[in-house]
C-alpha positions as CSV (number, residue, x, y, z in Angstrom):
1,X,-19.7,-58.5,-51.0
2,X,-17.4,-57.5,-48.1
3,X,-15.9,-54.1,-48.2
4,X,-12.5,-53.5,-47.1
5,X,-10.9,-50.3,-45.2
6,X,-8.3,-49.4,-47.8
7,X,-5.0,-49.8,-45.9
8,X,-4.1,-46.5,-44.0
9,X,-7.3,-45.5,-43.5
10,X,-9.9,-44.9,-40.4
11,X,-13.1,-44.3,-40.0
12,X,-14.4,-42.0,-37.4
13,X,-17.2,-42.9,-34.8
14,X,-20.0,-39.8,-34.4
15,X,-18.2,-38.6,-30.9
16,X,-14.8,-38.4,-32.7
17,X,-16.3,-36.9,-35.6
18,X,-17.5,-34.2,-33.5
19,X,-14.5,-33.5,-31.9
20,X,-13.1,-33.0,-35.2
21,X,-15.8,-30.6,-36.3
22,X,-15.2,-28.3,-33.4
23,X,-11.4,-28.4,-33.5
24,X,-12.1,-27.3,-37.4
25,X,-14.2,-24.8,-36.6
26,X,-12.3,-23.3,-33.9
27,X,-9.1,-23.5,-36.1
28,X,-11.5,-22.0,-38.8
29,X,-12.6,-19.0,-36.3
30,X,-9.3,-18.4,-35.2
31,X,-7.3,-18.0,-38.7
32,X,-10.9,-15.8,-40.0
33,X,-10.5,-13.9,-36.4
34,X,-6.1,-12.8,-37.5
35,X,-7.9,-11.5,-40.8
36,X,-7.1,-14.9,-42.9
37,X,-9.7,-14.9,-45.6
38,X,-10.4,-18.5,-46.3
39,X,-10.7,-18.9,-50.6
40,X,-6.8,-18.2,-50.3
41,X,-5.0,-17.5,-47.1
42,X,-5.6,-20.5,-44.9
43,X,-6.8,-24.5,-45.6
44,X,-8.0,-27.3,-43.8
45,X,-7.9,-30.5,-45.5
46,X,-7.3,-34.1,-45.6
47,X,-4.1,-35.3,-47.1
48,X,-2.9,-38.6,-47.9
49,X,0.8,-40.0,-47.5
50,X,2.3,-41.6,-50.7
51,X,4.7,-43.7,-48.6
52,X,3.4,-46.5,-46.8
53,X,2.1,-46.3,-43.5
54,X,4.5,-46.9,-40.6
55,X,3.4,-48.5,-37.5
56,X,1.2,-46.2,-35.8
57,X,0.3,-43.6,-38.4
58,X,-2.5,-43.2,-41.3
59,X,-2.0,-43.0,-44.9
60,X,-4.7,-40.3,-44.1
61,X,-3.7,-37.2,-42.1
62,X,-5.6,-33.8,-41.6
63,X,-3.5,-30.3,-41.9
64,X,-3.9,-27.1,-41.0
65,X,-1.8,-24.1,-42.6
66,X,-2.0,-20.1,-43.2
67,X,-0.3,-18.1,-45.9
68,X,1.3,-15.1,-45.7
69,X,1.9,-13.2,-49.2
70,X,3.4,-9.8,-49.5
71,X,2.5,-8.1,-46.5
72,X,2.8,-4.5,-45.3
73,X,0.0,-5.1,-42.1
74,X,2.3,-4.0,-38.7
75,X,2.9,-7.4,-36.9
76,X,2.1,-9.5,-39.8
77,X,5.3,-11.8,-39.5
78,X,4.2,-12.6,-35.7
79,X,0.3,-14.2,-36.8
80,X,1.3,-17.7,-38.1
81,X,2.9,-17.7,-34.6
82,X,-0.2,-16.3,-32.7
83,X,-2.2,-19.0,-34.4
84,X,-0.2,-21.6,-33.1
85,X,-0.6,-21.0,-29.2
C-alpha cells in the first residue's frame, strides 16, 4: 500500500523539527516570562486552512497568540507588543 501526503501538508526532517522545538520553546518562555499563564492566556498550535492551498503555502500553518482579558496590571496594553520584538 503506498501512503500519500495529504495535499497541503509537510513533513519535517529531525534538524527542522528541532528548530521548531526551540523556536516553541523560546516563544513558550517568553509569553510565561510577561506573566502569560499557558492553560488560558497564550497557545501554540497547528492550524489548518479550509481553502485550498495557493502556490507556495500549506494547508498546515503553526500560530502563535497571547490574550489579554480585563486587565488592571500598569503597562498591560504594551506586552502583546513586547512579545513581538
Amino acid at each position: 500500500m503506498k501512503l500519500h501526503r495529504p495535499r497541503g501538508a509537510r513533513d519535517f526532517t529531525p534538524a527542522e523539527t528541532r528548530k521548531r522545538r526551540y523556536i516553541e520553546n523560546r516563544m513558550r518562555a517568553i509569553a510565561e516570562n510577561c506573566g502569560y499563564e499557558e492553560v488560558k492566556m497564550y497557545y501554540f498550535e497547528n492550524c489548518f486552512r479550509y481553502e485550498r492551498p495557493q502556490k507556495g503555502r500549506f494547508r498546515e500553518f503553526w500560530q502563535f497568540g497571547v490574550e489579554l482579558i480585563a486587565s488592571d496590571r500598569t503597562g498591560a496594553e504594551g506586552l502583546p507588543k513586547e512579545i513581538s520584538n
